[in-house]
C-alpha positions, 0 to 999 in steps of 0.5 A: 224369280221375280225380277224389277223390270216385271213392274209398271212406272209409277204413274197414272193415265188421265184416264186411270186417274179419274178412274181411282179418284171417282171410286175411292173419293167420290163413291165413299163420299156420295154414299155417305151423303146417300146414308145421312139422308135416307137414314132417320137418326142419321148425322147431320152431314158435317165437315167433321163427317166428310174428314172422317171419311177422307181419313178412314175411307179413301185410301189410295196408296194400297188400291194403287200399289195393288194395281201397279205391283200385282194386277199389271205385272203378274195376273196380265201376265198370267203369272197366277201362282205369284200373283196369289202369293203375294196377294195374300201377302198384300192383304196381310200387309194392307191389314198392318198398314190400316191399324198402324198407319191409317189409325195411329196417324189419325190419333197423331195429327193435330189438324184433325178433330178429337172425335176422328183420333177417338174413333181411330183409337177404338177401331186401334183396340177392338179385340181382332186381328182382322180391321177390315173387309176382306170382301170389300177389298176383293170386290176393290181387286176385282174392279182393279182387274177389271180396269186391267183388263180393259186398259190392255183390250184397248192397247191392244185393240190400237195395235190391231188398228195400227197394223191394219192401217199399216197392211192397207197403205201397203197394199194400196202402194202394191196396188197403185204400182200394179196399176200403173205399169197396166196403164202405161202399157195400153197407152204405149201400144196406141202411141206404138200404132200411130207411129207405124201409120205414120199418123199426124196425131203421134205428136200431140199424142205423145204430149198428152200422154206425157201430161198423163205420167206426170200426173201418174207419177207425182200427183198420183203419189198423194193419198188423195186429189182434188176431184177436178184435177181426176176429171182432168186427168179422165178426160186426157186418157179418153182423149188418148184413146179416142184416137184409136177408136174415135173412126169406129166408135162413139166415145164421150164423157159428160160432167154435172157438178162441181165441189171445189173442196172435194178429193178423191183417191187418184187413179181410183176411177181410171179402170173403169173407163180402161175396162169398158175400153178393153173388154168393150171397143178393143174386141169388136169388128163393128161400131160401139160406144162408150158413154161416161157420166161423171155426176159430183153433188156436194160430197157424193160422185157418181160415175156410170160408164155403159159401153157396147160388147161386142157380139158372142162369135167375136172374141172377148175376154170374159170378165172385168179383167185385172183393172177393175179387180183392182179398183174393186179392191181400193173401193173397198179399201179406201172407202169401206161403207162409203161407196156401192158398185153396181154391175150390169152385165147384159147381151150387148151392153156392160154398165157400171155405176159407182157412187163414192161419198167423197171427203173434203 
């Protein structure tokens, strides 16, 4: 049994609106106008002509009760063998509503010229009982169903977009907290090191490190930061390293460029440098190197980052490890089609370039 709240509100979208007005006003009136001028003996186009067809040919109220009452509630709904029941019922119906409403009215109102009230009158009278097009008012269901269907694909397709959008800011936050607790643990163990040395540099250590949670655990909670508070924050963590490796190692960081309007995903490059740290200078027993380029040009960052490996018989872990699978993912999630990530993986090097087009 049908029920009331099977039944849209009575209302239009803009979107529907100017979808009904253009083809039951506008279209009846451009073909009209089409007719009398390619027509020979055709009509003049006359006042009298446009009311006409205002009166007999733009109908709204059926094409609107059609869509609201039976397309929207039942045929998206699949509830076939109710739709074609009262389908029929509505063509029964939009018949009685032409030949005592829509043509008796025009007989009736004085505002209207003699020759619209004749004209309803003969159509009132002529010997059927069919007074309209049944296939024209199959072809108004069939672009009504079309409507329909179109308006529920792009509901739905807003759906699908606010679930992605919803799955992307939850893996981003499941990502960011990953990350973290793995670089607060590297920095611990060198903190942890220099202690026991019983090293000058714990202190100013400590400090910078601290500098970094803070940035990690408020600026970094922000969706994006300005691209030069990111190189600050880089340029603290080489520093913090820098102390474990800097007697054995060349380590350095240059910059080109600046865009003071540009932002950037935080902690999205930190693993890159952390990578070429773990897997580059951590193992090796002889002198490496690391070298970062951080190149910003209007709205394009380049970063190559080329570190030493250390040779076959030392040992190494194989692989970018979980830092740069991570930062391999929020490429891909935060800039999809707006960044490149190229690898290479040679003998005794590992370089890494990542182009970003940034926002501003």
């Amino acid at each position: 049994m049908l029920r009331h709240s099977f039944f849209r509100p009575f209302r239009f979208s803009r979107g529907e609106a100017v979808f009904f007005l253009v083809l039951f006003l506008v279209l009846p009136l451009l073909s009209d106008v089409e007719f009398t001028l390619n027509e020979p003996g055709a009509d003049a186009i006359s006042s009298s002509l446009l009311l006409q067809r205002l009166v007999f040919g733009s109908l709204l109220l059926p094409p609107y009760l059609l869509y609201y009452l039976l397309v929207l509630p039942l045929l998206l709904r699949a509830r076939y063998g109710w739709f074609s029941l009262l389908t029929l019922g509505f063509f029964l119906g939009l018949n009685a509503y032409t030949v005592y409403v829509v043509y008796g009215l025009a007989q009736h109102l004085p505002f209207l010229p003699a020759a619209i009230g004749r004209t309803a009158a003969r159509y009132q009278q002529a010997p059927t009982w069919l007074h309209m097009s049944v296939v024209y008012v199959t072809r108004e269901l069939l672009v009504l169903t079309a409507l329909a269907y179109y308006r529920h694909a792009a509901r739905q397709q807003r759906r699908v977009q606010d679930l992605l959008q919803q799955q992307l800011q939850a893996e981003l936050s499941q990502l960011k907290h990953h990350l973290q607790p793995h670089f607060f643990f590297n920095t611990l163990n060198s903190i942890y090191a220099l202690a026991l040395q019983q090293s000058p540099q714990t202190a100013p250590l400590v400090a910078q490190h601290a500098d970094i949670m803070r940035h990690m655990l408020y600026y970094a909670q922000a969706p994006t930061v300005p691209v030069a508070q990111e190189i600050a924050f880089l340029r603290n963590y080489l520093a913090v390293e820098s102390v474990r490796y800097a007697s054995t190692h060349a380590i350095s960081l240059d910059t080109q460029g600046e865009n003071q309007g540009a932002v950037i995903a935080p902690l999205l490059l930190l693993p890159f440098l952390e990578n070429a740290f773990k897997h580059g200078l951590q193992p090796a027993r002889s002198p490496g190197y690391l070298h970062a380029l951080l190149v910003v040009l209007e709205q394009e960052l380049v970063l190559e980052v080329r570190n030493s490996k250390p040779p076959l018989e030392e040992p190494a872990t194989s692989g970018g490890g979980l830092g740069l699978a991570t930062a391999t993912k929020r490429l891909a999630l935060l800039y999809p089609q707006r960044h490149t990530l190229e690898i290479t993986d040679e003998a005794d090097t590992y370089n890494v370039r990542v182009t970003i087009q940034l926002h501003s």
